[in-house]
N, CA and C atoms as an extended XYZ file, in Angstrom:
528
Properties=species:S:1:pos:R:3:atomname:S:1:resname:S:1:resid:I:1 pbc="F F F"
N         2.453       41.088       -1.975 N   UNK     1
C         1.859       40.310       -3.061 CA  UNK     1
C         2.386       38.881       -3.094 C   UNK     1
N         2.755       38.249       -2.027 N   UNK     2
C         3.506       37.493       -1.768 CA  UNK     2
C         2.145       36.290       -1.513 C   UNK     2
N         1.889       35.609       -2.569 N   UNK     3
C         0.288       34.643       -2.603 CA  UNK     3
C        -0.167       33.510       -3.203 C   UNK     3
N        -0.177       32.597       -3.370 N   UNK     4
C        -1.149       31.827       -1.771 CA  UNK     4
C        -0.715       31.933       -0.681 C   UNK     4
N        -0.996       32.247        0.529 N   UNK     5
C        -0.324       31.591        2.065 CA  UNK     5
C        -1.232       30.522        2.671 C   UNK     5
N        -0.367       29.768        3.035 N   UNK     6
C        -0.897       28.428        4.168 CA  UNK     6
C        -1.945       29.345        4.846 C   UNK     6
N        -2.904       28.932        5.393 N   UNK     7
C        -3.959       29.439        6.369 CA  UNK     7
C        -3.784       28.426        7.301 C   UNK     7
N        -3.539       28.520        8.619 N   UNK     8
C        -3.672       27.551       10.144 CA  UNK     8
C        -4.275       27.858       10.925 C   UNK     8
N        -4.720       26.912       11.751 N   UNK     9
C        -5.349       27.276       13.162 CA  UNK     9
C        -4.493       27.117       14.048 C   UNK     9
N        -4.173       27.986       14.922 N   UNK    10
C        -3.533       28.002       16.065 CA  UNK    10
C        -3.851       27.574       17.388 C   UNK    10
N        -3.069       26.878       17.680 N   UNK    11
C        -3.759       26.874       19.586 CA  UNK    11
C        -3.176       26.706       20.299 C   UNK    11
N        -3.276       27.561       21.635 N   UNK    12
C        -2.791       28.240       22.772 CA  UNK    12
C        -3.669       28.164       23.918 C   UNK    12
N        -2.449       28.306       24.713 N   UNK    13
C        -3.151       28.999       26.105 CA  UNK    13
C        -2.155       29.548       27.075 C   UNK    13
N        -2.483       29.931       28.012 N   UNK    14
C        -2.491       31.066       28.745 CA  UNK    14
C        -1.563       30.046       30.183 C   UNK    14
N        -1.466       30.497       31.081 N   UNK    15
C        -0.567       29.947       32.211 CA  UNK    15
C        -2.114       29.808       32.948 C   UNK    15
N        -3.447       30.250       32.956 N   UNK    16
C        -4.612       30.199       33.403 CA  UNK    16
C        -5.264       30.394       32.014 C   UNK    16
N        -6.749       29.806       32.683 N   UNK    17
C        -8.033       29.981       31.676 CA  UNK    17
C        -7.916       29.088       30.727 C   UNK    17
N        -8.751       28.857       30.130 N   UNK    18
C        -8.966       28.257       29.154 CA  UNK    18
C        -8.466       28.523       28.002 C   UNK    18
N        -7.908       27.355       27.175 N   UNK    19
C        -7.055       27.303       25.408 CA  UNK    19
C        -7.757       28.652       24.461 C   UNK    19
N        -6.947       28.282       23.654 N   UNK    20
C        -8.045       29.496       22.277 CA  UNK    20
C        -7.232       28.954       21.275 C   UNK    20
N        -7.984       29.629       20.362 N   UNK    21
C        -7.895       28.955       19.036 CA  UNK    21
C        -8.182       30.112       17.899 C   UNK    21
N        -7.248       29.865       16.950 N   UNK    22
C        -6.943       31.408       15.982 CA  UNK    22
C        -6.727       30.984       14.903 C   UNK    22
N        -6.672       32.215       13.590 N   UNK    23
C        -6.550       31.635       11.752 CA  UNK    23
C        -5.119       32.890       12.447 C   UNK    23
N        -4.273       32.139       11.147 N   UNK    24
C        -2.708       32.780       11.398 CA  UNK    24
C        -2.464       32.012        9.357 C   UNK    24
N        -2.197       33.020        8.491 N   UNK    25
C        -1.873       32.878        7.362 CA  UNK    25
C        -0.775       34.111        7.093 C   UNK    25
N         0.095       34.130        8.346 N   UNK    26
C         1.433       34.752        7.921 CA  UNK    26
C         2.427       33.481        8.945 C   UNK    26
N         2.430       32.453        8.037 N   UNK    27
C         3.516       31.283        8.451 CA  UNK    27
C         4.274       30.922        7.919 C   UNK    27
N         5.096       30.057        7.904 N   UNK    28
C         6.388       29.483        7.101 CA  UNK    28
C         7.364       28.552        7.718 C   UNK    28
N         8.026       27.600        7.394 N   UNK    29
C         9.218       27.110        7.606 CA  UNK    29
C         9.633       27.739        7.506 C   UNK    29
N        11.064       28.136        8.393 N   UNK    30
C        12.401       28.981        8.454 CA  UNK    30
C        13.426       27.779        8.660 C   UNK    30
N        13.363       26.727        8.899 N   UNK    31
C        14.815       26.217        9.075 CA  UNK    31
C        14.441       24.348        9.264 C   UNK    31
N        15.392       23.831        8.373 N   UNK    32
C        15.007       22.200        8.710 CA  UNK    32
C        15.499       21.419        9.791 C   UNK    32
N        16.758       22.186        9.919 N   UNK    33
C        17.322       21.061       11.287 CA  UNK    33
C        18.400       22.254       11.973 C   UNK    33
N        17.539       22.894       13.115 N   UNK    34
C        16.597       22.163       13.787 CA  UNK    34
C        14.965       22.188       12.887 C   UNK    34
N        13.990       21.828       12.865 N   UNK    35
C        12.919       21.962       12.266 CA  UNK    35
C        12.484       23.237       12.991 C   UNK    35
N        12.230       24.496       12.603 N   UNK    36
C        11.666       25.388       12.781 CA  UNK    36
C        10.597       26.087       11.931 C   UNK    36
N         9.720       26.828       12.277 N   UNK    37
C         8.408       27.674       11.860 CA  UNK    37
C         8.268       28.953       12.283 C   UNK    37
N         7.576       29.678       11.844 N   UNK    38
C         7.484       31.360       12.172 CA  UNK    38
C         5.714       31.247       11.963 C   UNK    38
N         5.153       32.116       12.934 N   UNK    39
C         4.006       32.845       12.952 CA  UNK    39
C         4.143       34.015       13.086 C   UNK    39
N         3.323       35.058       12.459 N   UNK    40
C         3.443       36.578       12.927 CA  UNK    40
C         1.735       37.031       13.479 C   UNK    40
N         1.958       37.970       14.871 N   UNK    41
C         0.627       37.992       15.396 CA  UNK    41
C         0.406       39.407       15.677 C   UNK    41
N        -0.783       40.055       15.419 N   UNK    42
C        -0.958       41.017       15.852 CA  UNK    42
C        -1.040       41.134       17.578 C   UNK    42
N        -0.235       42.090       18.230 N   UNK    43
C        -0.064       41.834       19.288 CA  UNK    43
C        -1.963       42.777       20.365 C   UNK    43
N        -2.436       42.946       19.524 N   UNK    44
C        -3.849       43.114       20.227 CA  UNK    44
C        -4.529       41.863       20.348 C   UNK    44
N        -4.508       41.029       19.234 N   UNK    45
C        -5.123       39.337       19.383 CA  UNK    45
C        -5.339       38.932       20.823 C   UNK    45
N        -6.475       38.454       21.058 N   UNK    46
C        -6.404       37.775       22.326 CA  UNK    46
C        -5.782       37.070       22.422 C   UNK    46
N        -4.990       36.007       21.777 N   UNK    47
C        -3.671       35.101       22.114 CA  UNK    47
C        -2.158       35.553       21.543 C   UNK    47
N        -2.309       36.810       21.925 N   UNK    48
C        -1.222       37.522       21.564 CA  UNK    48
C        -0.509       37.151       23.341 C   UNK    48
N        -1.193       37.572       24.063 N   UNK    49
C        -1.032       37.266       25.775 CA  UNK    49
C        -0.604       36.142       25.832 C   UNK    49
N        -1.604       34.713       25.603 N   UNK    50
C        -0.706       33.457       25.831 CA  UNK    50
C         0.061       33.126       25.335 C   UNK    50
N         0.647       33.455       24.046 N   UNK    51
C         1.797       33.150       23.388 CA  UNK    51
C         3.181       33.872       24.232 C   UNK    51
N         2.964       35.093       24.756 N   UNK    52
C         4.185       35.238       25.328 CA  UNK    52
C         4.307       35.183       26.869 C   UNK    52
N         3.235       34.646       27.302 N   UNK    53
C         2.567       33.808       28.653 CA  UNK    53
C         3.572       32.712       28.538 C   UNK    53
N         3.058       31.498       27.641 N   UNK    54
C         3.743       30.676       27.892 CA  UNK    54
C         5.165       30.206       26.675 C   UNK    54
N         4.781       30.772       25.771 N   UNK    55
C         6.071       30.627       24.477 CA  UNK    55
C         5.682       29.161       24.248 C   UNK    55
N         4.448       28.945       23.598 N   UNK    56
C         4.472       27.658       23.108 CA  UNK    56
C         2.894       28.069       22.096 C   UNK    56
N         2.613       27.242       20.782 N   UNK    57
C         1.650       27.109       20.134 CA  UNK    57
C         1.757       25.524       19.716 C   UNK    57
N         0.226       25.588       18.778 N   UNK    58
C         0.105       24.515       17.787 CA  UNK    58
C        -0.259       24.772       16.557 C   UNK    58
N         0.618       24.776       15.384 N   UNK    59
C         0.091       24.875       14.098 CA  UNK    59
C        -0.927       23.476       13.920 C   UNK    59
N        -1.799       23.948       13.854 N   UNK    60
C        -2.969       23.074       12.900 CA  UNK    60
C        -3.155       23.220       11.614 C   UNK    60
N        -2.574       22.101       10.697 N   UNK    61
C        -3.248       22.520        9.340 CA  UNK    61
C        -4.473       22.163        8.999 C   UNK    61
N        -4.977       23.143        8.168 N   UNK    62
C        -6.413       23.017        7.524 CA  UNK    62
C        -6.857       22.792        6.429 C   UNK    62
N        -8.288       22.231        6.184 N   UNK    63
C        -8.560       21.397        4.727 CA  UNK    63
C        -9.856       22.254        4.770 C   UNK    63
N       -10.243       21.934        3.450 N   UNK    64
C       -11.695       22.278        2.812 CA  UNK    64
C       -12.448       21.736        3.621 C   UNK    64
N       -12.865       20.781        4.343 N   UNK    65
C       -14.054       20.882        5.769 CA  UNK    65
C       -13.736       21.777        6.492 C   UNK    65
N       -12.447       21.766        6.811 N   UNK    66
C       -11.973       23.205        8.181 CA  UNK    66
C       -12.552       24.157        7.827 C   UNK    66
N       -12.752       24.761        6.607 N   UNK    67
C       -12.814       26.125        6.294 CA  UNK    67
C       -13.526       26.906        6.677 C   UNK    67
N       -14.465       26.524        7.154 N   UNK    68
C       -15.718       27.451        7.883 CA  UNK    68
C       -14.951       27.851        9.198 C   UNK    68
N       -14.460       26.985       10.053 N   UNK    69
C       -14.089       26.716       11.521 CA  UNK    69
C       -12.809       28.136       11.249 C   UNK    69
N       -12.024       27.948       10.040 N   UNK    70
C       -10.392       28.458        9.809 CA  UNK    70
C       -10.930       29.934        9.785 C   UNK    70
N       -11.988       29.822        9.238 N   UNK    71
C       -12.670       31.929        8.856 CA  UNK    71
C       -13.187       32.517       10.582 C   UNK    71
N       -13.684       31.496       10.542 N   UNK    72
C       -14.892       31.699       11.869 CA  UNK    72
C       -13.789       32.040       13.229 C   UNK    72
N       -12.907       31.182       13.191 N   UNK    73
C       -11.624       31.518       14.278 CA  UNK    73
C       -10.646       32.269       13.487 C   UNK    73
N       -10.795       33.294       12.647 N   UNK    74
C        -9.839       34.091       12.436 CA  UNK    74
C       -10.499       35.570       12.678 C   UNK    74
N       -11.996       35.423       12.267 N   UNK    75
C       -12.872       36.985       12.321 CA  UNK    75
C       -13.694       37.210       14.368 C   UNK    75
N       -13.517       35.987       14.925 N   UNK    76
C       -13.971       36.099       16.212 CA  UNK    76
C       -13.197       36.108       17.362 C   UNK    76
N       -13.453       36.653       18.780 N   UNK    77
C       -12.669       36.918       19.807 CA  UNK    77
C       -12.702       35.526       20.643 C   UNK    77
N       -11.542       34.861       21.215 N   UNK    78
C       -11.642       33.978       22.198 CA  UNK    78
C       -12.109       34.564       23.447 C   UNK    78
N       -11.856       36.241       23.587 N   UNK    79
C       -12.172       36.626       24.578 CA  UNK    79
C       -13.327       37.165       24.950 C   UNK    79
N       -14.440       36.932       23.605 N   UNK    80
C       -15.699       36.760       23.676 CA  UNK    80
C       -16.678       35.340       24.038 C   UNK    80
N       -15.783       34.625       23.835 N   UNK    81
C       -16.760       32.928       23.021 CA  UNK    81
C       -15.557       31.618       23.735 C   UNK    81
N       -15.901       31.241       23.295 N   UNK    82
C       -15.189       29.409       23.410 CA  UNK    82
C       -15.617       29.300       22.005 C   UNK    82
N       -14.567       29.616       20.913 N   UNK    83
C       -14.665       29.168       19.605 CA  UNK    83
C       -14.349       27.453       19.440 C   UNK    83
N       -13.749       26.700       20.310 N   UNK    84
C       -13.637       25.505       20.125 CA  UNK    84
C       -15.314       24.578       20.227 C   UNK    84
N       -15.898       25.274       21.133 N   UNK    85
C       -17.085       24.756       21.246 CA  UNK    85
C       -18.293       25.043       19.900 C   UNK    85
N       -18.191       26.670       19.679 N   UNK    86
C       -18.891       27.253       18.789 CA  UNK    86
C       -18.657       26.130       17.442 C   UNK    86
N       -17.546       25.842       17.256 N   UNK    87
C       -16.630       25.424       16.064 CA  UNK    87
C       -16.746       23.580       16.145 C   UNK    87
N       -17.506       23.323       17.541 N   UNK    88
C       -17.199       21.914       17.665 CA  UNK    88
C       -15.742       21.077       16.829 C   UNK    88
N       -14.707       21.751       17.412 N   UNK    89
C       -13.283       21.536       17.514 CA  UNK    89
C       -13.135       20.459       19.027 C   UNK    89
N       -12.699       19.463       18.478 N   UNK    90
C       -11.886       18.381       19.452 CA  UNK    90
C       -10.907       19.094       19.926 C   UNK    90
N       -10.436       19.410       21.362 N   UNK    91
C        -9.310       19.494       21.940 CA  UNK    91
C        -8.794       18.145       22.499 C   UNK    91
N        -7.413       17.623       22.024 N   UNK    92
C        -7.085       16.588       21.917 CA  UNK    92
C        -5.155       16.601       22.834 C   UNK    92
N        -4.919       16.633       24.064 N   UNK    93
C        -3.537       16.486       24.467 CA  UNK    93
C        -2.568       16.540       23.413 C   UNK    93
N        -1.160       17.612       23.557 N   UNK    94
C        -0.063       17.549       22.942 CA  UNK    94
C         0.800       16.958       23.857 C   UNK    94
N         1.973       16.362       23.470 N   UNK    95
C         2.394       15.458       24.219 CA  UNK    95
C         3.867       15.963       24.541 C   UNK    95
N         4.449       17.147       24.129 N   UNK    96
C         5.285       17.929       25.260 CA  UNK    96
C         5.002       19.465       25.269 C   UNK    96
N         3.507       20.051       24.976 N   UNK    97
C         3.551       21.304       25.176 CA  UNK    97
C         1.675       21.472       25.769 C   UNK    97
N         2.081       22.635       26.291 N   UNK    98
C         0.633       22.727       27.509 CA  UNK    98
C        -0.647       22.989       26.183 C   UNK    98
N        -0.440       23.766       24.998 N   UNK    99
C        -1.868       24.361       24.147 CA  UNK    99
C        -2.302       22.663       23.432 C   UNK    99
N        -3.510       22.786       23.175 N   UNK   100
C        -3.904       21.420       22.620 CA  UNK   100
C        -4.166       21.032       21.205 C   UNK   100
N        -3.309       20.066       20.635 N   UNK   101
C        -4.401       19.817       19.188 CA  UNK   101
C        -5.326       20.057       19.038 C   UNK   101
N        -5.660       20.615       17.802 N   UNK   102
C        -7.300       19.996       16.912 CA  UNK   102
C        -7.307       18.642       16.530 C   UNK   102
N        -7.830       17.932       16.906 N   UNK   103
C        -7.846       16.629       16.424 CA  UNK   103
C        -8.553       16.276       15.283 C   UNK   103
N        -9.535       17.362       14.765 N   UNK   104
C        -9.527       17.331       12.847 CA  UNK   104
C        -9.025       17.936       12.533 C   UNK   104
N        -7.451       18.399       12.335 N   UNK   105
C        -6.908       18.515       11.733 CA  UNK   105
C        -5.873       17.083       11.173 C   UNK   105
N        -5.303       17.106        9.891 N   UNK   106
C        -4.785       16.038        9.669 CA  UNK   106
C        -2.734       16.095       10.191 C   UNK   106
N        -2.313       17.262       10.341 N   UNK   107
C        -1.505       17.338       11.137 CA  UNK   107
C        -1.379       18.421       12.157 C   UNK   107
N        -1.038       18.498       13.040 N   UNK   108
C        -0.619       18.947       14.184 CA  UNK   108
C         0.661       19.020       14.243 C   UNK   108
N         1.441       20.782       14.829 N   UNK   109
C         2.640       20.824       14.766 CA  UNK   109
C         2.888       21.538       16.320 C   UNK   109
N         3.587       20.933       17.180 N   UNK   110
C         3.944       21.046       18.396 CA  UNK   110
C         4.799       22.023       18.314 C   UNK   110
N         5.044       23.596       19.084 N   UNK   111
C         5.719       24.425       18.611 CA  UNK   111
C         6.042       24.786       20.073 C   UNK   111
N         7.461       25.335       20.145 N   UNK   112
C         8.015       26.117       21.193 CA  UNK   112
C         8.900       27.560       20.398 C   UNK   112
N         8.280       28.380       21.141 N   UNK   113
C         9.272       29.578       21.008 CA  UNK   113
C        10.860       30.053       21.154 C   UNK   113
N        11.477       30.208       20.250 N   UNK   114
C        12.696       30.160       20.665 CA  UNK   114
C        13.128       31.823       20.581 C   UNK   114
N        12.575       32.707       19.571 N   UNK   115
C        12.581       34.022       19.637 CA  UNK   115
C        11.634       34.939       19.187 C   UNK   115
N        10.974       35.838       19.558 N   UNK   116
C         9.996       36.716       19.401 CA  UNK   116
C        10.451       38.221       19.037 C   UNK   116
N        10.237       38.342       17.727 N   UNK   117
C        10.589       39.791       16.831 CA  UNK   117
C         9.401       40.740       16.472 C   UNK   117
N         9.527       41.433       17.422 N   UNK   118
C         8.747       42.668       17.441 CA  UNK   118
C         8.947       43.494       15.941 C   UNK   118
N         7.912       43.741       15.020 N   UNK   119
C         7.850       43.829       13.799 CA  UNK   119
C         7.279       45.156       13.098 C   UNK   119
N         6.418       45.639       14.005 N   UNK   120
C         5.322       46.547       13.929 CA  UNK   120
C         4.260       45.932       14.007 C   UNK   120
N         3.241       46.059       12.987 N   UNK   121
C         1.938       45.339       13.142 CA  UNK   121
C         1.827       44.109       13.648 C   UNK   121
N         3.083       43.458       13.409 N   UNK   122
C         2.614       41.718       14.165 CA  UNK   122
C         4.026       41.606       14.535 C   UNK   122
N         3.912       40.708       15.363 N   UNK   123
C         5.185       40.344       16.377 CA  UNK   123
C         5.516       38.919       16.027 C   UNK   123
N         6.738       38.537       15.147 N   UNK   124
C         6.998       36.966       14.313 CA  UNK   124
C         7.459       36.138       15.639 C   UNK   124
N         6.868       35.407       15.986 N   UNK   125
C         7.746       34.132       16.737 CA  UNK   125
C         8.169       33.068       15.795 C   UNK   125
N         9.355       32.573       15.797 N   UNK   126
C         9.901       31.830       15.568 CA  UNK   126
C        10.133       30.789       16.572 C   UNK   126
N         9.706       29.392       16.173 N   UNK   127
C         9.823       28.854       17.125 CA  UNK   127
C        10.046       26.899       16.251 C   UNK   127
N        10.666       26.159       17.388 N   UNK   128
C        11.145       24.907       17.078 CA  UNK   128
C         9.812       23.969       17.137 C   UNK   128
N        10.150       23.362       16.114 N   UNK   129
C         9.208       22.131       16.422 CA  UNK   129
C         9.436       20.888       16.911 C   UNK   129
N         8.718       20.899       18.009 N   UNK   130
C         9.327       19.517       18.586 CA  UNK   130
C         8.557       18.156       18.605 C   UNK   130
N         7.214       17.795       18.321 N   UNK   131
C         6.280       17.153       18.082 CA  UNK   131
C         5.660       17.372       16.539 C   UNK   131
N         5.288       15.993       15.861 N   UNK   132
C         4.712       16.265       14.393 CA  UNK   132
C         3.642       15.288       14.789 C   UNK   132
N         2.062       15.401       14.463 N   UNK   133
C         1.097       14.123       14.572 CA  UNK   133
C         0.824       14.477       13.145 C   UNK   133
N         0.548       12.999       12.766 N   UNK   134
C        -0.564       13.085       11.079 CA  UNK   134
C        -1.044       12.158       11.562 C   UNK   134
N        -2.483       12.601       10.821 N   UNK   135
C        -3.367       11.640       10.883 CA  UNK   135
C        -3.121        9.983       10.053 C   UNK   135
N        -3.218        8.781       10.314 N   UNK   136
C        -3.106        7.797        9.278 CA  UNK   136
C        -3.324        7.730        8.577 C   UNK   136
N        -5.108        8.566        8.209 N   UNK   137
C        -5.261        7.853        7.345 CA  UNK   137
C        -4.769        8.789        5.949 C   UNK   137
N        -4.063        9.455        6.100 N   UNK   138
C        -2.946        9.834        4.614 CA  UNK   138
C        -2.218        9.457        4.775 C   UNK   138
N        -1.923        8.343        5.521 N   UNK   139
C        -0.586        7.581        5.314 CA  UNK   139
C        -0.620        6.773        4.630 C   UNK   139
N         0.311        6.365        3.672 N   UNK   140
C         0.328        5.085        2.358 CA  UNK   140
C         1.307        3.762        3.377 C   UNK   140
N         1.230        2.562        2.370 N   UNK   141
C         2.183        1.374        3.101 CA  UNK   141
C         3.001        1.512        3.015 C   UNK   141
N         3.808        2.758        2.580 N   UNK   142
C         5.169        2.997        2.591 CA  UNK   142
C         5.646        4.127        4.168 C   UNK   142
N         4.316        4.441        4.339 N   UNK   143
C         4.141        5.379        5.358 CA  UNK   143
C         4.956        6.648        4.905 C   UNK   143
N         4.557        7.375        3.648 N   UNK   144
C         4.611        8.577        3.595 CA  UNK   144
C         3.506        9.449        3.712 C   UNK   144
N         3.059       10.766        3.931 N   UNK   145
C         1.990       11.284        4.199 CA  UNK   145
C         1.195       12.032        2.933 C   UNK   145
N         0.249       11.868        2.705 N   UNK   146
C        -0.595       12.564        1.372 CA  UNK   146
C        -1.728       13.350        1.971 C   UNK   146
N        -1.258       14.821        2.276 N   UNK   147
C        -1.844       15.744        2.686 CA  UNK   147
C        -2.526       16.248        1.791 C   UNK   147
N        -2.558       15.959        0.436 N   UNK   148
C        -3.207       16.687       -0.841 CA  UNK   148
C        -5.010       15.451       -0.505 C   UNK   148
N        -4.823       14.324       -0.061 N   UNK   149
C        -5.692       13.476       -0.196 CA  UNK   149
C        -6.543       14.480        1.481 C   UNK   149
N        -6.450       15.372        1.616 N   UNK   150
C        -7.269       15.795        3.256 CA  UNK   150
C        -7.982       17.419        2.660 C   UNK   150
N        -7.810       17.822        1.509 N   UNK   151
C        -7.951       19.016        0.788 CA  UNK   151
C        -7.658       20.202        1.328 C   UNK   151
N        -6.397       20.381        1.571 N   UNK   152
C        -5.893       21.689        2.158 CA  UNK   152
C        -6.096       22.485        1.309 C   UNK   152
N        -6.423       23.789        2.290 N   UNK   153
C        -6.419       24.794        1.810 CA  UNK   153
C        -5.438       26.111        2.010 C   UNK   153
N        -6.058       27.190        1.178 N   UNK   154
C        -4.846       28.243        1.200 CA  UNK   154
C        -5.498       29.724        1.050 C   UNK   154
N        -5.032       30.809        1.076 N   UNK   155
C        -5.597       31.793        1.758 CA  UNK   155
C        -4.575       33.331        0.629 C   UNK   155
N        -5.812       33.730       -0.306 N   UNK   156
C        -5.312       34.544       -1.524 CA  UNK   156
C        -6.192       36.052       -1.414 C   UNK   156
N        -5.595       37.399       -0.222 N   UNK   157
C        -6.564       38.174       -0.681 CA  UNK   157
C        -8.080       38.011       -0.334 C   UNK   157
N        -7.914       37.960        0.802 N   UNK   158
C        -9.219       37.679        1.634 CA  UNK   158
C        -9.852       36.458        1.313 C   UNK   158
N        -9.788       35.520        0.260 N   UNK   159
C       -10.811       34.583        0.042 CA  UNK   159
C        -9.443       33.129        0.239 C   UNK   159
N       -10.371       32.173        0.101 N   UNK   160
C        -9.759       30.607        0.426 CA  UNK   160
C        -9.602       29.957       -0.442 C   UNK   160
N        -8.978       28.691       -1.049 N   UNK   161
C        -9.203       28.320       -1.999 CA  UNK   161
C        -8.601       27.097       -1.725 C   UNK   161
N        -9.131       25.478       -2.412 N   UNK   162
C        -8.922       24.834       -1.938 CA  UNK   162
C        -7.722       24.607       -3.405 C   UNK   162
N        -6.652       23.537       -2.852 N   UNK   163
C        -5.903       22.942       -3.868 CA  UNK   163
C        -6.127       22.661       -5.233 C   UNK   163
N        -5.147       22.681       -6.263 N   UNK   164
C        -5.671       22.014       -7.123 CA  UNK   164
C        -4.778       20.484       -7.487 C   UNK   164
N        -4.728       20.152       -8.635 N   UNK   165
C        -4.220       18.913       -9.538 CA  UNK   165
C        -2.798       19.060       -9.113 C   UNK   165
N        -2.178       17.927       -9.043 N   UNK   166
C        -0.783       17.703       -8.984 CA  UNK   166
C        -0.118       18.305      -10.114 C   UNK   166
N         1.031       18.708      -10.407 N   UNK   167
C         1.606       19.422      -12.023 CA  UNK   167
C         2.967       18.855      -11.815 C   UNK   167
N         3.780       18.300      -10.664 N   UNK   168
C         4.768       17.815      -10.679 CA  UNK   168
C         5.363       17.481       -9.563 C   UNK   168
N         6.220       16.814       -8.926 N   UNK   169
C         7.281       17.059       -7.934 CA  UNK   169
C         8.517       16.925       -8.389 C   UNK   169
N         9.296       17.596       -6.647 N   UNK   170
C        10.307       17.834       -6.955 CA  UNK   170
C        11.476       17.361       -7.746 C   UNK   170
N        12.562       17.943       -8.759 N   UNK   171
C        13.278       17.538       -9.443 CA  UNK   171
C        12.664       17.055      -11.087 C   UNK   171
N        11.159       17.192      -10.806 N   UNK   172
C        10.587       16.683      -12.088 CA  UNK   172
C        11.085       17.390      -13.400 C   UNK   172
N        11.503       18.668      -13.652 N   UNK   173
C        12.168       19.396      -14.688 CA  UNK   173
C        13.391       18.647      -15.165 C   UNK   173
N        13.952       18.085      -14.676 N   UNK   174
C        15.547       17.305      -15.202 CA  UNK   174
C        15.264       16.344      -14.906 C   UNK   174
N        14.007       15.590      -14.773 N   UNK   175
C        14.399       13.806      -15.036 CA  UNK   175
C        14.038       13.258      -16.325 C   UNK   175
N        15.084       12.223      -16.331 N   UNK   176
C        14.915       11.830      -17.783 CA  UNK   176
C        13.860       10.469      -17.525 C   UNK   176
């Protein structure tokens, strides 16, 4: 009962064949420095193989345009389709790992595997991040990033839901 979860697109590939692309809404930060992330995958997934092929992904985060693309690559087989095409998804070069950005997504998270925990139903990789892209244009002149301005979404019990209203940030309870 553990809810909202982030919803992402994943992307991978294989040591051969062509990338793929997946919905993964069992994620998380695990650790800031080094910067690390966890995915958990059912190990029948068709990119259940390239992930421990090559020990590398891409978290893609997703917004309220994604959302069709985020369902559509979570309920279909790569090993049926080219969902990047179906999905008219940009594959866009990562710049130290072989699987490729989405390039609509507004960030991109360059991921390497550092350990893989066999779980039962899904198998958690944990893995470092070594590349971050955001898009500019949520960048302010201070150059911080406003991911709320790209309408991410989140994933409650089968259905999606996009963000709502700001209610505070951090430390806001004790400032005077």
């Amino acid at each position: 009962m553990l809810y909202p979860l982030p919803v992402v697109l994943i992307s991978v590939c294989g040591t051969e064949g062509p990338p793929n692309v997946f919905t993964v809404a069992w994620t998380g930060t695990i650790c800031s420095d080094p910067p690390m992330v966890s995915i958990s995958v059912r190990p029948e997934r068709h990119s259940h193989q390239m992930l421990e092929e090559t020990g590398e992904f891409v978290i893609n985060l997703t917004t309220k345009e994604l959302a069709y693309a985020t369902d559509y690559c979570g309920v279909r087989s790569g090993k049926n389709e080219d969902k990047w095409k179906a999905m008219n998804l940009t594959a866009s070069p990562a710049d130290f790992i072989r699987p490729p950005l989405i390039a609509e997504s507004p960030v991109n998270l360059e991921c390497v595997v550092k350990s893989v925990h066999r779980l039962g139903t899904h198998d958690m990789y944990m893995a470092e991040i070594v590349a971050v892209h955001a898009d500019e244009a949520y960048m302010d002149e201070k150059h911080q990033f406003h991911l709320e301005k790209a309408d991410p979404i989140v994933y409650s019990h089968g259905t999606y839901f996009s963000l709502g209203e700001e209610i505070g940030t951090f430390g806001y309870s004790v400032k005077k």
